[in-house]
C-alpha positions as CSV (number, residue, x, y, z in Angstrom):
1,X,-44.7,87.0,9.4
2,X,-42.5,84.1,10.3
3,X,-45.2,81.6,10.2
4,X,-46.4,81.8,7.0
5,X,-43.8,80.8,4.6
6,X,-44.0,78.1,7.0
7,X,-47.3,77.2,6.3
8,X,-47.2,77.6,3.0
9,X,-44.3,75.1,2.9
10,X,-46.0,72.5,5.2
11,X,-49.3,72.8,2.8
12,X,-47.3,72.1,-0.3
13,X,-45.3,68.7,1.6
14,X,-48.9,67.7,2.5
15,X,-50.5,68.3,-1.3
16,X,-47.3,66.5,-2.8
17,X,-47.5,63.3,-0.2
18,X,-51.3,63.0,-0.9
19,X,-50.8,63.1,-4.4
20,X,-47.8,61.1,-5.3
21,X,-48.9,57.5,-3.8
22,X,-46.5,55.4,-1.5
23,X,-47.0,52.1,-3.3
24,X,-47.8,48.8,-2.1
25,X,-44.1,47.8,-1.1
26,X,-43.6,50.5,1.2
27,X,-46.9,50.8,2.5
28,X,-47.6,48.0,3.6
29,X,-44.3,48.4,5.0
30,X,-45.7,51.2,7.3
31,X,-48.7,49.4,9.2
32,X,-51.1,51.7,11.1
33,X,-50.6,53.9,8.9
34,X,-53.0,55.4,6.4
35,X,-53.3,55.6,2.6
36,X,-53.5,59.0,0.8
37,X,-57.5,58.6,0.6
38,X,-57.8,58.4,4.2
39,X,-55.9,61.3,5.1
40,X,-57.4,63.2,2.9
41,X,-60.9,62.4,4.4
42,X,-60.1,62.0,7.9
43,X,-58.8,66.2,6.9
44,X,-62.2,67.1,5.2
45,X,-64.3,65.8,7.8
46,X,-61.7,68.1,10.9
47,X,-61.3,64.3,12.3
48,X,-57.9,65.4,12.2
49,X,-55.8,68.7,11.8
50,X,-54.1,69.8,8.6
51,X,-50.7,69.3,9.3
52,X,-49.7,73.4,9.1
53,X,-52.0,73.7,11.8
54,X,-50.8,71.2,13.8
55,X,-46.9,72.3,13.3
56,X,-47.9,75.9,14.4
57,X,-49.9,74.7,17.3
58,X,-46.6,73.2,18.9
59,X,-44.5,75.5,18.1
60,X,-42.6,74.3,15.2
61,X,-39.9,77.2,14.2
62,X,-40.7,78.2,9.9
63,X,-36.8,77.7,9.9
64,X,-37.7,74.3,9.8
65,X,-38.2,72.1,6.4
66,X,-40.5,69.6,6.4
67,X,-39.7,66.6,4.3
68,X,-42.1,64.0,4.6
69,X,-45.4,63.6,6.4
70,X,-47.3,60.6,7.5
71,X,-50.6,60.0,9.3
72,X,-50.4,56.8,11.7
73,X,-52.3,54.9,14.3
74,X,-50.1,54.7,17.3
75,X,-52.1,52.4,20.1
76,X,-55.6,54.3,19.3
77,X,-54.4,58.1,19.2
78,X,-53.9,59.3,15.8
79,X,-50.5,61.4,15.0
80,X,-48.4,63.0,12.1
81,X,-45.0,61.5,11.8
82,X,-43.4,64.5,10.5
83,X,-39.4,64.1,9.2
84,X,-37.7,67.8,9.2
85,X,-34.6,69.0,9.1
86,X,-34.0,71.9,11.6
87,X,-32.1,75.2,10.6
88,X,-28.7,73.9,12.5
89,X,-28.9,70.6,9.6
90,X,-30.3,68.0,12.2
91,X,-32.7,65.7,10.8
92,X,-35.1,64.3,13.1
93,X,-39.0,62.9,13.2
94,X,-41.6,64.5,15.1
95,X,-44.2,62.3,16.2
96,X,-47.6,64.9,16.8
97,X,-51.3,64.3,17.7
98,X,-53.3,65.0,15.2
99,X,-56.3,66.3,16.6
């Protein structure tokens, strides 16, 4: 099962960025983009998709780490900006609707 240590991974990225905060500097850095507190709610309430889920929906390989997650406004449609690093070493960000 190739998707779930995936997962698994993708869930723990998502637990550590909701729980470790940004700070003001770089947060405010990053407009349009929401706080940990929002995220979390928006997740509760299925206004958006856990990020596992959304990875798996398009087809993201489990070969691939995922190193930081953020959740960001981009003119009114709501998407993950997800930084991974693919099994061949390239680094990239992946920009993803959320919903």
């Amino acid at each position: 099962m190739k998707k779930a240590p995936h997962t698994h991974r993708a869930a723990l990225v998502l637990a550590a960025a909701l729980m470790f905060p940004l700070g003001p500097g770089i947060a405010s850095a990053q407009q349009g983009c929401w706080d940990n507190s929002a995220i979390q709610s928006a997740v509760a309430s299925g206004e958006i998709q856990p990020v596992a889920s959304v990875l798996s929906r398009e087809g993201i390989p489990g070969s691939t780490e995922v190193l930081s997650v953020k959740v960001c406004d981009q003119g009114g449609s709501i998407v993950y900006v997800v930084a991974v690093l693919e099994a061949d070493g390239q680094a990239r960000n992946l920009t993803l609707n959320a919903r």
